[in-house]
PDB file of the backbone (N, CA, C, O) and the ligand in Angstrom, with CONECT records:
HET     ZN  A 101       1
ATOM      1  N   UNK A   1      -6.420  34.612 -13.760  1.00  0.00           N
ATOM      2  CA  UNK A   1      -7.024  33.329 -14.147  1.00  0.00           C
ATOM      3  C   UNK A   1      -6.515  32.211 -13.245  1.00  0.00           C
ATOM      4  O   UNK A   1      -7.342  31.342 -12.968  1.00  0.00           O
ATOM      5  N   UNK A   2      -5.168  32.079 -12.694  1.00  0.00           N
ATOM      6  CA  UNK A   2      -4.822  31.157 -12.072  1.00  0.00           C
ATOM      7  C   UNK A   2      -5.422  31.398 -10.860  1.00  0.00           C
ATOM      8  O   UNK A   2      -5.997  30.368 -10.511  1.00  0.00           O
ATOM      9  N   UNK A   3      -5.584  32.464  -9.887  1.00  0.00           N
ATOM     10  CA  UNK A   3      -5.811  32.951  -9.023  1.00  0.00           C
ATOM     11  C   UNK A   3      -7.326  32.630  -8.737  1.00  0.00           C
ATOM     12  O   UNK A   3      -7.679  32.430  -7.575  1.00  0.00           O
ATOM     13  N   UNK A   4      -8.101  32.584  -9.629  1.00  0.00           N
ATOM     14  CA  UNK A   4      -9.683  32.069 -10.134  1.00  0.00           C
ATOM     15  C   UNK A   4      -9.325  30.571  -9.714  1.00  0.00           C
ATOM     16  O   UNK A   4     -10.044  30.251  -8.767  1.00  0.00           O
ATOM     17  N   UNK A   5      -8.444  29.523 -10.100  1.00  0.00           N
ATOM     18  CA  UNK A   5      -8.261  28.339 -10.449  1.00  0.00           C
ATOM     19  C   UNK A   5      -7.809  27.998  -8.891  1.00  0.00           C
ATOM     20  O   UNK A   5      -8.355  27.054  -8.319  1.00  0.00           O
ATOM     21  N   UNK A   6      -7.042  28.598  -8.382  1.00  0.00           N
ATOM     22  CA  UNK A   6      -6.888  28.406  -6.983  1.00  0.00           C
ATOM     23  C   UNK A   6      -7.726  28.367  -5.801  1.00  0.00           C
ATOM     24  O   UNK A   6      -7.633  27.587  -4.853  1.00  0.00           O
ATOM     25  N   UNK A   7      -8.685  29.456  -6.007  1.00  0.00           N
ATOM     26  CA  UNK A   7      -9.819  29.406  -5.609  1.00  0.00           C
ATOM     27  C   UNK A   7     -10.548  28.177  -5.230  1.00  0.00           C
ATOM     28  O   UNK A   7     -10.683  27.525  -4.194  1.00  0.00           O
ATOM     29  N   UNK A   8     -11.067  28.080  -6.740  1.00  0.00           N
ATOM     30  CA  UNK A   8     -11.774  26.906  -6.400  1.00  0.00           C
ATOM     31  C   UNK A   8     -11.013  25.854  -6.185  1.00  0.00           C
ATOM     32  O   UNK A   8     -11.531  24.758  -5.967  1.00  0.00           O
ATOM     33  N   UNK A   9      -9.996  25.984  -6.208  1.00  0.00           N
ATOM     34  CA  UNK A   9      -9.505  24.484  -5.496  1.00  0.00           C
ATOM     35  C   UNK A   9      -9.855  24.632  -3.802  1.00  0.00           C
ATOM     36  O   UNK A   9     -10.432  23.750  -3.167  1.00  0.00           O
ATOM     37  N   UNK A  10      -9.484  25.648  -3.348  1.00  0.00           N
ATOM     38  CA  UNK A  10      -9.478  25.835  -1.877  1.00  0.00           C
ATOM     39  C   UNK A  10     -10.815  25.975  -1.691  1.00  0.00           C
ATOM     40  O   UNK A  10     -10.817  25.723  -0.486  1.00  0.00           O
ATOM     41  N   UNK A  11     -11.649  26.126  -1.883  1.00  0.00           N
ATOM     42  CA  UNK A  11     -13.333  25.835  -1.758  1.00  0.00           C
ATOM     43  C   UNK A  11     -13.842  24.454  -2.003  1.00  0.00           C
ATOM     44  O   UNK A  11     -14.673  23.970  -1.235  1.00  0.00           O
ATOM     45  N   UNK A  12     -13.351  23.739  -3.121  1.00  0.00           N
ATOM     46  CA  UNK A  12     -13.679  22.439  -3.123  1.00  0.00           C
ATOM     47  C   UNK A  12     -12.963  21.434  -2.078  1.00  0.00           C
ATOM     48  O   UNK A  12     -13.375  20.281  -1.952  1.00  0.00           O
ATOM     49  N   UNK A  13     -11.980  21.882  -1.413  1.00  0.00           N
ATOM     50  CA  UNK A  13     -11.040  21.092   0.052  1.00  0.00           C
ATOM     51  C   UNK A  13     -11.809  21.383   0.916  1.00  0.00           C
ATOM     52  O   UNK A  13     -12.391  20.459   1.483  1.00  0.00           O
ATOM     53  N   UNK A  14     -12.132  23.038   1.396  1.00  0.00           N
ATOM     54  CA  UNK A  14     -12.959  23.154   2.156  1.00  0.00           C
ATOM     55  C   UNK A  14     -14.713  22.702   2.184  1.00  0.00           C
ATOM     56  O   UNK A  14     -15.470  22.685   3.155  1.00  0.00           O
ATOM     57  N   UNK A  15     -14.915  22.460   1.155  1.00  0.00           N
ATOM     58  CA  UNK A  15     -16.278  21.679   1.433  1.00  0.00           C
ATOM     59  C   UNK A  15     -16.076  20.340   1.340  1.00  0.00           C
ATOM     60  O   UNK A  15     -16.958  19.634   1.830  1.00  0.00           O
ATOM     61  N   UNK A  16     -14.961  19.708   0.740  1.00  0.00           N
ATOM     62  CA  UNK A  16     -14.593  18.073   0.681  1.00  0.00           C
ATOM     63  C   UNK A  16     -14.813  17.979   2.283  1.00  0.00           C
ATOM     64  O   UNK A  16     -15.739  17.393   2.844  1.00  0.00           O
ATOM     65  N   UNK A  17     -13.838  18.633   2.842  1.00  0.00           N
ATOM     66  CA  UNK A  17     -13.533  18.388   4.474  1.00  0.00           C
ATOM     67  C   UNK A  17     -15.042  18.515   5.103  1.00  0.00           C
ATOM     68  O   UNK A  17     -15.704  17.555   5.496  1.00  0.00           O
ATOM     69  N   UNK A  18     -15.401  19.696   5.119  1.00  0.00           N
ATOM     70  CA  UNK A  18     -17.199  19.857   5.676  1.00  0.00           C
ATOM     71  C   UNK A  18     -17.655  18.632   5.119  1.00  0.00           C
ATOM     72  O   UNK A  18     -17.478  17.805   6.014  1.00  0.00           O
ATOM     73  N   UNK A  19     -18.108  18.108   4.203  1.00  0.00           N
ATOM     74  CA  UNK A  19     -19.125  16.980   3.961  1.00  0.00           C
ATOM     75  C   UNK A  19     -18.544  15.547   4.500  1.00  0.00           C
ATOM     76  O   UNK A  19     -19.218  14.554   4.774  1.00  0.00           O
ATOM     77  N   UNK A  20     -16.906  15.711   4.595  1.00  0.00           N
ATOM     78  CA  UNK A  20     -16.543  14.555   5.118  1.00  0.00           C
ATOM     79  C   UNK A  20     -16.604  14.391   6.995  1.00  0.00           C
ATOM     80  O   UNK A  20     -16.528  13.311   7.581  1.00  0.00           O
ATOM     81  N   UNK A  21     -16.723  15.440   7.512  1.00  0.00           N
ATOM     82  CA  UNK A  21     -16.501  15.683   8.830  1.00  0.00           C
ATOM     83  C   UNK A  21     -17.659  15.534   9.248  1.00  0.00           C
ATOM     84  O   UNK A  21     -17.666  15.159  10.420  1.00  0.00           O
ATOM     85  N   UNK A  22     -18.983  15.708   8.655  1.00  0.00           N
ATOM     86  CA  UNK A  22     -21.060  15.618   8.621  1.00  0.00           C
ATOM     87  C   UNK A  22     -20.807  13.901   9.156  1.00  0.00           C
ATOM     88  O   UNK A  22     -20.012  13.136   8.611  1.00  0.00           O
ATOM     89  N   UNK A  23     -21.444  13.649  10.010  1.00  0.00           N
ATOM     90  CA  UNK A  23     -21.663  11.885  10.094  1.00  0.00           C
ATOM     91  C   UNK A  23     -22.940  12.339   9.872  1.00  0.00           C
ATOM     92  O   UNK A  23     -23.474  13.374  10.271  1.00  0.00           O
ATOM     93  N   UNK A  24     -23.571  11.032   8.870  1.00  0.00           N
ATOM     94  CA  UNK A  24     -24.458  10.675   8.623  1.00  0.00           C
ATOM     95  C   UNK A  24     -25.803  10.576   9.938  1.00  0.00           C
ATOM     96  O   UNK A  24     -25.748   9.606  10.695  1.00  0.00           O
ATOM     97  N   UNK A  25     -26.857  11.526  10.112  1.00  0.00           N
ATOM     98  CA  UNK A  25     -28.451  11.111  11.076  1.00  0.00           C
ATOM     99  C   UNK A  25     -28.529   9.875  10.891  1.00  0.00           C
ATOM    100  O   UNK A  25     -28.234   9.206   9.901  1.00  0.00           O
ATOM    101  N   UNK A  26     -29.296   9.325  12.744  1.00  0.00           N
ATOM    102  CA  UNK A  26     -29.614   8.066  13.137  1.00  0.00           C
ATOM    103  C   UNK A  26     -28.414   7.288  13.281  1.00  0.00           C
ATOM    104  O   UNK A  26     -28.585   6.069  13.315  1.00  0.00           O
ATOM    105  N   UNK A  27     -27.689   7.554  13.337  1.00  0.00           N
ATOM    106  CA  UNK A  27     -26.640   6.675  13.674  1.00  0.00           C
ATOM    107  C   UNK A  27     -26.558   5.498  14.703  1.00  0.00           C
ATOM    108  O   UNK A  27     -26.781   5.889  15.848  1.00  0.00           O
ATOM    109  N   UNK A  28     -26.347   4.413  14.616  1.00  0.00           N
ATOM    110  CA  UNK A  28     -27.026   3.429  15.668  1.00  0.00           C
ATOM    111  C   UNK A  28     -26.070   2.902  16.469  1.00  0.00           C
ATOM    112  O   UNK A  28     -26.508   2.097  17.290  1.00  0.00           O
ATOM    113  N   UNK A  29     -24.330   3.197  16.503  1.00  0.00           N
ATOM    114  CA  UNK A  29     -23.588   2.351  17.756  1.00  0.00           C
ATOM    115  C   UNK A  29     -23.430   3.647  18.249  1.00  0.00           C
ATOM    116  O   UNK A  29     -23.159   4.476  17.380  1.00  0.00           O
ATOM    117  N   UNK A  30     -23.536   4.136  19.600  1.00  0.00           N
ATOM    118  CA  UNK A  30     -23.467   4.774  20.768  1.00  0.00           C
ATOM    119  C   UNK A  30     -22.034   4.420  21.524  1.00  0.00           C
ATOM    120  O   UNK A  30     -21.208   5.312  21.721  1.00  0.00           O
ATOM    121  N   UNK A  31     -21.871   3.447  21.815  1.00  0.00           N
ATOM    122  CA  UNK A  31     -20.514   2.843  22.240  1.00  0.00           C
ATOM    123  C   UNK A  31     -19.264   2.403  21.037  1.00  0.00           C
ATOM    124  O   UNK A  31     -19.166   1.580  20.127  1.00  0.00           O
ATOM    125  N   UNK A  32     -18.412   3.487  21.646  1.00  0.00           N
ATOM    126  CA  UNK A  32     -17.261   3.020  20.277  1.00  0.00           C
ATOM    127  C   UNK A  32     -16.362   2.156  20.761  1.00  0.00           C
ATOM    128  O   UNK A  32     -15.203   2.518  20.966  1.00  0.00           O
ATOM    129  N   UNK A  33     -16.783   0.908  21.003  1.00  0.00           N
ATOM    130  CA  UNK A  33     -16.388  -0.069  21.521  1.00  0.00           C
ATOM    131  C   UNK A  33     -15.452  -0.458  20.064  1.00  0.00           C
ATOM    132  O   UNK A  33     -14.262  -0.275  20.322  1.00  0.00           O
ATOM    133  N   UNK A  34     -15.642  -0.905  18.725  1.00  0.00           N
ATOM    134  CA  UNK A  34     -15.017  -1.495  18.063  1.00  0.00           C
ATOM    135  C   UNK A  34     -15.529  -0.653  16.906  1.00  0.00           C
ATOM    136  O   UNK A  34     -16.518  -0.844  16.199  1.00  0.00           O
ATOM    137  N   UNK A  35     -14.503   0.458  16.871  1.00  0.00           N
ATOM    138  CA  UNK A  35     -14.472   1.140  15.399  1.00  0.00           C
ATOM    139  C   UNK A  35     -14.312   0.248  14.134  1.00  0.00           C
ATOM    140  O   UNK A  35     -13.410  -0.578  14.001  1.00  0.00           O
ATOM    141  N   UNK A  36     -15.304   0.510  13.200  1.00  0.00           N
ATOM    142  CA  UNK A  36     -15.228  -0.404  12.264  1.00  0.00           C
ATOM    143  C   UNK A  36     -13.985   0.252  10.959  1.00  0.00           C
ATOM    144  O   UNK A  36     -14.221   1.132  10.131  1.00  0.00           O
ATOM    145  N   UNK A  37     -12.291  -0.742  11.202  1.00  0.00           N
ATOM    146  CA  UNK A  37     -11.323  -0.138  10.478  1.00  0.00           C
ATOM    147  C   UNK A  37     -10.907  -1.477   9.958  1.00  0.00           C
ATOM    148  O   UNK A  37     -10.137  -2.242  10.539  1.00  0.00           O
ATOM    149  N   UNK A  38     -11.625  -1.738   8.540  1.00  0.00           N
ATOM    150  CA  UNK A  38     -11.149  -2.270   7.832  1.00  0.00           C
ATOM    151  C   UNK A  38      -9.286  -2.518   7.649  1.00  0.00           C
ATOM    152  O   UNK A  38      -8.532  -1.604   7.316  1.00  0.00           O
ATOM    153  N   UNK A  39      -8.852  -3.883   7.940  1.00  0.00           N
ATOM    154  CA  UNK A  39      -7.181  -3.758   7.654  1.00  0.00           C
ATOM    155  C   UNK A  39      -6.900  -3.498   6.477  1.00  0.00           C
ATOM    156  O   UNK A  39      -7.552  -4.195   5.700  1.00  0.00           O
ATOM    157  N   UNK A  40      -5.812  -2.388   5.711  1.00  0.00           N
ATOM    158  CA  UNK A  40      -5.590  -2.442   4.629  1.00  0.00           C
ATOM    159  C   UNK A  40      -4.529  -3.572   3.840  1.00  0.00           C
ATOM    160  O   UNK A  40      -3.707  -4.397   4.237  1.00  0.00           O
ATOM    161  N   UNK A  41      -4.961  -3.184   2.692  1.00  0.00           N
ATOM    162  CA  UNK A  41      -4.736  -4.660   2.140  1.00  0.00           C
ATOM    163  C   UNK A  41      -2.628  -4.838   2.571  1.00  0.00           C
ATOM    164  O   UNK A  41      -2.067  -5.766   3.154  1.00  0.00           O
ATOM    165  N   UNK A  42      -2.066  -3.661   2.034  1.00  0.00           N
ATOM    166  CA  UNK A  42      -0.801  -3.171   2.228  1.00  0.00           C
ATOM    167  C   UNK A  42      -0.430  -2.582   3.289  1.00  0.00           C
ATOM    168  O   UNK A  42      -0.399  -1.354   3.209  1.00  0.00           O
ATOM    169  N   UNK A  43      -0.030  -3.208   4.608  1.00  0.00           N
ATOM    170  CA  UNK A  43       0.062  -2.254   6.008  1.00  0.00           C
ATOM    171  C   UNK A  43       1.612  -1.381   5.499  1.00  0.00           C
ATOM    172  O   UNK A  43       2.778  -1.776   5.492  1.00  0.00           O
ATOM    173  N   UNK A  44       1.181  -0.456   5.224  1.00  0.00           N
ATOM    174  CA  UNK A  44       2.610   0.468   4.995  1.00  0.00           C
ATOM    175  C   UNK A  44       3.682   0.662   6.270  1.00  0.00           C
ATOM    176  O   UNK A  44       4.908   0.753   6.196  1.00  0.00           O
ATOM    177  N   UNK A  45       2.917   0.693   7.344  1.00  0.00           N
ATOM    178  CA  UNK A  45       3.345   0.813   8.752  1.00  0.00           C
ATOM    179  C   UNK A  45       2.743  -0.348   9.862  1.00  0.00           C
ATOM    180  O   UNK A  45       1.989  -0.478  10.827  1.00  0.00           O
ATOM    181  N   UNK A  46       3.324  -0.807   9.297  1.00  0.00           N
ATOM    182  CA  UNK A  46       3.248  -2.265  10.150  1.00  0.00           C
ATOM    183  C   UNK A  46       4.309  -3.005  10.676  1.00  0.00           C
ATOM    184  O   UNK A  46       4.309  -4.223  10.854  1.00  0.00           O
ATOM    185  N   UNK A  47       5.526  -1.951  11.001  1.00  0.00           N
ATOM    186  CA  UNK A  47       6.627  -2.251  11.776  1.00  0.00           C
ATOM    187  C   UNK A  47       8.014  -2.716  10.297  1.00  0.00           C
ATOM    188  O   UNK A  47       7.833  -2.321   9.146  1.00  0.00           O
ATOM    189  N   UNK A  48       8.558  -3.086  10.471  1.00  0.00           N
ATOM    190  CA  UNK A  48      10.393  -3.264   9.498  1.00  0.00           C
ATOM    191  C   UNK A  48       9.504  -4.856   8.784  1.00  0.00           C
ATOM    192  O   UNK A  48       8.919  -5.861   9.188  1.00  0.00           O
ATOM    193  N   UNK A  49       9.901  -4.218   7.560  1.00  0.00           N
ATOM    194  CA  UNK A  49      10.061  -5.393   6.515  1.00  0.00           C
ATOM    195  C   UNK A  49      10.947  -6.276   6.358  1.00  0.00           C
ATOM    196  O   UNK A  49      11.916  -5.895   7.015  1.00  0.00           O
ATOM    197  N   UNK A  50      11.161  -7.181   5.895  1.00  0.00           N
ATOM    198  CA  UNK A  50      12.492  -7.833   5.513  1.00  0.00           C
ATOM    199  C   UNK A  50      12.290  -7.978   4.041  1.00  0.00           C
ATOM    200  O   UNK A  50      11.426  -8.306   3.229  1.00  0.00           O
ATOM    201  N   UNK A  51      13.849  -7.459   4.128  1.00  0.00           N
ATOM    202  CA  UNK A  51      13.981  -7.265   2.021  1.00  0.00           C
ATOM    203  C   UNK A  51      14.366  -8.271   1.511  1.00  0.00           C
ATOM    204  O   UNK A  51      14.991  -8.704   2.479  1.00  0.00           O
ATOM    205  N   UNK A  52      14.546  -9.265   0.488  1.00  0.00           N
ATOM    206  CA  UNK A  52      15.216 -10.076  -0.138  1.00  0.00           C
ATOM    207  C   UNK A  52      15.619  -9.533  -1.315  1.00  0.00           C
ATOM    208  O   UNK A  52      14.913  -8.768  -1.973  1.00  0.00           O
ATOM    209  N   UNK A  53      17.349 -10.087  -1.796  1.00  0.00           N
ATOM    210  CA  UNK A  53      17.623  -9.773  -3.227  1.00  0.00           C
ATOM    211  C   UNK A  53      16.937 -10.700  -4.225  1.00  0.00           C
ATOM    212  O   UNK A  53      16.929 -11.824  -3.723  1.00  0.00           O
ATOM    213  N   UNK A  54      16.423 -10.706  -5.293  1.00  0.00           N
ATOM    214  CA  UNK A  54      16.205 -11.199  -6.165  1.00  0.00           C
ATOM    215  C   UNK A  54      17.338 -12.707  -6.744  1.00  0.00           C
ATOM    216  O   UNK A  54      18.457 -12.308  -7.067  1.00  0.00           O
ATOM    217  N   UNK A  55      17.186 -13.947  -6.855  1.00  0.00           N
ATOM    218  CA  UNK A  55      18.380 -14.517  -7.027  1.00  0.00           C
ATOM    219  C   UNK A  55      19.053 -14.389  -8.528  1.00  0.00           C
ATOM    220  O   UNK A  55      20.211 -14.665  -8.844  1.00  0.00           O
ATOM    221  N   UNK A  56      17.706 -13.759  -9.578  1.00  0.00           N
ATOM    222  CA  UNK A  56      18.414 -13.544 -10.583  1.00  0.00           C
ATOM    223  C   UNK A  56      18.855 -12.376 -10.746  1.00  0.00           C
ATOM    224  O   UNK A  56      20.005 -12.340 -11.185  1.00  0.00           O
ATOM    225  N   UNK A  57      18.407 -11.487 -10.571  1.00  0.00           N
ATOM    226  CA  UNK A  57      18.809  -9.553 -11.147  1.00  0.00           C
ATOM    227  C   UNK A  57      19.081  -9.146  -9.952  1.00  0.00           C
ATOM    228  O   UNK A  57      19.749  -8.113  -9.976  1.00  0.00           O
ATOM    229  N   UNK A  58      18.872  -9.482  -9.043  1.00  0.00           N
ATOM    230  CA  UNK A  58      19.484  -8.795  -7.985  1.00  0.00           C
ATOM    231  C   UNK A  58      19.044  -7.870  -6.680  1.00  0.00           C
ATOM    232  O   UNK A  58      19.475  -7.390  -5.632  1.00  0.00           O
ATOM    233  N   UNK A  59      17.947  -7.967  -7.463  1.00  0.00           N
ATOM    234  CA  UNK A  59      16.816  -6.037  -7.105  1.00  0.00           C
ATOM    235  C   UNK A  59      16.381  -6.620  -5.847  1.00  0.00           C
ATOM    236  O   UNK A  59      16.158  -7.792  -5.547  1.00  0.00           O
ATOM    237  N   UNK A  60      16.305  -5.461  -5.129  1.00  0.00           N
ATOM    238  CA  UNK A  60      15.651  -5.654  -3.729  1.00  0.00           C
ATOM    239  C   UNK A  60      14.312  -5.517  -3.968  1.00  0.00           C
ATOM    240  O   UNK A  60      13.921  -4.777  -4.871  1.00  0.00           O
ATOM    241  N   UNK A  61      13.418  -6.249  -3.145  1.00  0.00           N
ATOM    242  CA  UNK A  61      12.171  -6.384  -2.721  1.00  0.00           C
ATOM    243  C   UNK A  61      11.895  -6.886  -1.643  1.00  0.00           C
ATOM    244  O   UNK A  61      12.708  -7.570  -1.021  1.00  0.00           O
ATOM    245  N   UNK A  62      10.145  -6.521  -1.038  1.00  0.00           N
ATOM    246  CA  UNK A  62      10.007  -6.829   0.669  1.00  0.00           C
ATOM    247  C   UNK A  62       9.578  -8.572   0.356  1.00  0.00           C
ATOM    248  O   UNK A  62       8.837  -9.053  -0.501  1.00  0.00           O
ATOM    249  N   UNK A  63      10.164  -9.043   1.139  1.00  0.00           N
ATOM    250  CA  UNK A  63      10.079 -10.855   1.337  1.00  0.00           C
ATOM    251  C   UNK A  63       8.908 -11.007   1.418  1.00  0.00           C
ATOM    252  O   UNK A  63       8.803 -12.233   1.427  1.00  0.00           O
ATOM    253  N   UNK A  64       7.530 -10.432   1.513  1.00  0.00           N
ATOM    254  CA  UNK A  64       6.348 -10.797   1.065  1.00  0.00           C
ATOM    255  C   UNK A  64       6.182 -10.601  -0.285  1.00  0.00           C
ATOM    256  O   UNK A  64       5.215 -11.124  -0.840  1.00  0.00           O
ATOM    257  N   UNK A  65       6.831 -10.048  -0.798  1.00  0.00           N
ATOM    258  CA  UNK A  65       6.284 -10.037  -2.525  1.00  0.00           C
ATOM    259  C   UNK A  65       7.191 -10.907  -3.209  1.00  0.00           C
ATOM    260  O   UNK A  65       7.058 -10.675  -4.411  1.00  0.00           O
ATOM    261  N   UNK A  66       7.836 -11.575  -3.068  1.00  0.00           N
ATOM    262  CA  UNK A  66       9.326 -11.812  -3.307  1.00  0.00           C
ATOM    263  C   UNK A  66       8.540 -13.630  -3.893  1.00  0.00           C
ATOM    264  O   UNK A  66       8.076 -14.440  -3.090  1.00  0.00           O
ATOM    265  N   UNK A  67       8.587 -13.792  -5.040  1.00  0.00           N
ATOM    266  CA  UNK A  67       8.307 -15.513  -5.394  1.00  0.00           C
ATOM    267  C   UNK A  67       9.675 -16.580  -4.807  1.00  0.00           C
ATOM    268  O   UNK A  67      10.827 -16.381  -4.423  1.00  0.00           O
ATOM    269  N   UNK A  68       8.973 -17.526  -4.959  1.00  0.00           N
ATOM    270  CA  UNK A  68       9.920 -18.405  -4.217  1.00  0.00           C
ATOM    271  C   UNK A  68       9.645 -19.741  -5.083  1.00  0.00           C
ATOM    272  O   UNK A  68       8.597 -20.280  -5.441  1.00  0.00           O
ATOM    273  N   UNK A  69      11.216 -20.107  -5.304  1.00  0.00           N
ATOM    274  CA  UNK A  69      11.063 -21.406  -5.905  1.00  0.00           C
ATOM    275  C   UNK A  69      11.671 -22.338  -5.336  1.00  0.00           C
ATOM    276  O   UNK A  69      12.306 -22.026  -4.328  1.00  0.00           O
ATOM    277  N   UNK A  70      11.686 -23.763  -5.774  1.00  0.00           N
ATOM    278  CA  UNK A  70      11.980 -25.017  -5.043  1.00  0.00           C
ATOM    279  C   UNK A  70      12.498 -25.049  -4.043  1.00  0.00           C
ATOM    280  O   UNK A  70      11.996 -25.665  -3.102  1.00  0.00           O
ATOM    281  N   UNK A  71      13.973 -24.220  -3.912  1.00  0.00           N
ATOM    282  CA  UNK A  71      15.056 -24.089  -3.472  1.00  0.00           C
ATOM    283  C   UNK A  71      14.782 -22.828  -2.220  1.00  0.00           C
ATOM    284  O   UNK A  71      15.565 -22.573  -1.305  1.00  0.00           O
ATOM    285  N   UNK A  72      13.402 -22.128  -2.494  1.00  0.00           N
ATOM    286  CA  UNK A  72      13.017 -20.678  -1.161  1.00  0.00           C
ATOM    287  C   UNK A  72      14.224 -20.040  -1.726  1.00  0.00           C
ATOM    288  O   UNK A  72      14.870 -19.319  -0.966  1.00  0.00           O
ATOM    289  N   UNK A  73      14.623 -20.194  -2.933  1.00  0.00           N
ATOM    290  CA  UNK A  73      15.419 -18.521  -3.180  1.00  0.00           C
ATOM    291  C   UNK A  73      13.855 -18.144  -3.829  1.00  0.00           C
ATOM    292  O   UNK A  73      12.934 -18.812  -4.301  1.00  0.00           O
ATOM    293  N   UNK A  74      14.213 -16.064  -3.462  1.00  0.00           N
ATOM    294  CA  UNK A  74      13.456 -15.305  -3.638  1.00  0.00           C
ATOM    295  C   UNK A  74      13.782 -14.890  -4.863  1.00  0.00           C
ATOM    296  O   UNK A  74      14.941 -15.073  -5.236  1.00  0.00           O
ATOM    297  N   UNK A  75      12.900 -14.295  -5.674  1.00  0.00           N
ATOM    298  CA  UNK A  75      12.536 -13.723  -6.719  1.00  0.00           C
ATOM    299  C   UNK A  75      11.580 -12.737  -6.923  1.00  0.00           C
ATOM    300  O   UNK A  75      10.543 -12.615  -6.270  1.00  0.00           O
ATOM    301  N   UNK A  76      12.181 -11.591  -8.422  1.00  0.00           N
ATOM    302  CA  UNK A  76      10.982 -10.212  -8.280  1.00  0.00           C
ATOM    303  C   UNK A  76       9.793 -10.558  -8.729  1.00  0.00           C
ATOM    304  O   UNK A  76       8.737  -9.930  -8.648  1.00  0.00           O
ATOM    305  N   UNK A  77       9.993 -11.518  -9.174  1.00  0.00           N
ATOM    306  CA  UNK A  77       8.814 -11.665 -10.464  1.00  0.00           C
ATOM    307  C   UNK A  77       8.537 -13.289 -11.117  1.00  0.00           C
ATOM    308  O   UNK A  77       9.370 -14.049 -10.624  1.00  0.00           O
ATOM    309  N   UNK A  78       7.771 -13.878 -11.908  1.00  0.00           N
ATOM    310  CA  UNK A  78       7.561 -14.990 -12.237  1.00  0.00           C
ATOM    311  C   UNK A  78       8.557 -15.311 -13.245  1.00  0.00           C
ATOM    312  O   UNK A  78       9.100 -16.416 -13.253  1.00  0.00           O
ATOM    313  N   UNK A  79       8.911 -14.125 -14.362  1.00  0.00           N
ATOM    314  CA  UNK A  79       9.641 -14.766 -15.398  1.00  0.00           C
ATOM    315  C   UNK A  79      11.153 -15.141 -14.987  1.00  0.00           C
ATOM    316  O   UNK A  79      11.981 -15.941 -15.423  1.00  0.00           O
ATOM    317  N   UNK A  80      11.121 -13.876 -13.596  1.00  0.00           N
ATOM    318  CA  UNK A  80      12.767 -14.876 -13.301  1.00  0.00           C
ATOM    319  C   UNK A  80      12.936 -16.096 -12.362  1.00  0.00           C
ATOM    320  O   UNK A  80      13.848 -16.906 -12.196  1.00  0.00           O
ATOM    321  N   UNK A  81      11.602 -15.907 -11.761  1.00  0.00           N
ATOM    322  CA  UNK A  81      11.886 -17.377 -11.142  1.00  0.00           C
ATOM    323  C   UNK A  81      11.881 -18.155 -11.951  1.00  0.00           C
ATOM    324  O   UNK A  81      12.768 -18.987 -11.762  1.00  0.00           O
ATOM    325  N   UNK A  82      11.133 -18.378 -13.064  1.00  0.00           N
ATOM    326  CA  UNK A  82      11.338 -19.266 -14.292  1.00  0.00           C
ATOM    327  C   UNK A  82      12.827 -19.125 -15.148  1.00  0.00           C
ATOM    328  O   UNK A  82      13.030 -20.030 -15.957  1.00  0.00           O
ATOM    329  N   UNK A  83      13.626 -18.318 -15.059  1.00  0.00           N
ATOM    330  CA  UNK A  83      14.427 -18.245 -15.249  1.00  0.00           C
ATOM    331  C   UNK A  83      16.126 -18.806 -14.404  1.00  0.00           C
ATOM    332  O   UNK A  83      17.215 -19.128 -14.879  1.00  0.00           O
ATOM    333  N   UNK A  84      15.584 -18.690 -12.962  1.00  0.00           N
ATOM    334  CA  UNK A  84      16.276 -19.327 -12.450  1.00  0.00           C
ATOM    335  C   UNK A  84      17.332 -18.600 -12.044  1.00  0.00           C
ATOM    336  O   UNK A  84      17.827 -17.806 -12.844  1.00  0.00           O
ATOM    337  N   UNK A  85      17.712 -18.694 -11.116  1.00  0.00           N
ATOM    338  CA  UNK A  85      18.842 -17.948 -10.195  1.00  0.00           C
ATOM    339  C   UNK A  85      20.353 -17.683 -11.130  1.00  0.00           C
ATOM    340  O   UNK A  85      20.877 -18.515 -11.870  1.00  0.00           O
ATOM    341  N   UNK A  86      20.851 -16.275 -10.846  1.00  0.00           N
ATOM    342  CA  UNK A  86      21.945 -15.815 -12.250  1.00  0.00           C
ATOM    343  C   UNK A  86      23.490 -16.545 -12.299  1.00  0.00           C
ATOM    344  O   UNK A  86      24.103 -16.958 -11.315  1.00  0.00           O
ATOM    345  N   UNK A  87      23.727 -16.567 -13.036  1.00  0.00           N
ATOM    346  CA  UNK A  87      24.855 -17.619 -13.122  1.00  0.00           C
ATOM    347  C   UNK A  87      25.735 -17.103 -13.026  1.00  0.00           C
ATOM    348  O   UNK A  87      25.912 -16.150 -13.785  1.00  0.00           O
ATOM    349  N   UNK A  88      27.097 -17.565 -11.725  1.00  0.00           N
ATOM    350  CA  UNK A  88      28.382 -16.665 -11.363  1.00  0.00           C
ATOM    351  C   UNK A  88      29.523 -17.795 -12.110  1.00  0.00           C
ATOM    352  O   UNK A  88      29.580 -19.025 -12.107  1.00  0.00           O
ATOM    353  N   UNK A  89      30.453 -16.623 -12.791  1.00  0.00           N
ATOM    354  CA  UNK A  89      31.377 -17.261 -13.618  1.00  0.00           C
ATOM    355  C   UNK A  89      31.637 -17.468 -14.798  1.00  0.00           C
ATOM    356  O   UNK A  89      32.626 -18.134 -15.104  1.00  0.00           O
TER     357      UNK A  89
HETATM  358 ZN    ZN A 101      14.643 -10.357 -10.742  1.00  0.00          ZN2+
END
């Protein structure tokens, strides 16, 4: 039964791949001058991040996600920037 189940998995990859590899008849740019590649929204590989700690909890995150209040300390999230950077002492 599993062996059945495996199957069709490896038949449904192999025709995923065939129907994905088919370009669509009539196709109209001839010159692949400018492949049309949407930027993704999240470049995963888009060279070294820079991390910031959080000023209240601490937690690392990449300095684009990172909130920022008055002061450009970073933060994970809204409730701690509303909360405000952690208190030493
Ligand atoms: Zn935090």
């Amino acid at each position: 039964m599993k062996f059945l189940l495996l199957l069709l998995v490896v038949i449904g990859a192999v025709a995923w791949l065939a129907i994905g590899r088919r370009r669509p008849p009539g196709g109209a740019s001839r010159d692949g001058a400018a492949p049309p590649a949407p930027p993704p929204k999240a470049a995963a590989s888009a060279g070294p991040q820079a991390i910031v700690a959080c000023a209240h909890c601490d937690v690392h995150l990449p300095a684009a996600d990172a909130l920022r209040d008055a002061a450009d300390r970073p933060y994970c999230s809204e409730a701690h920037r509303q909360a405000g950077p952690r208190r030493t002492g």
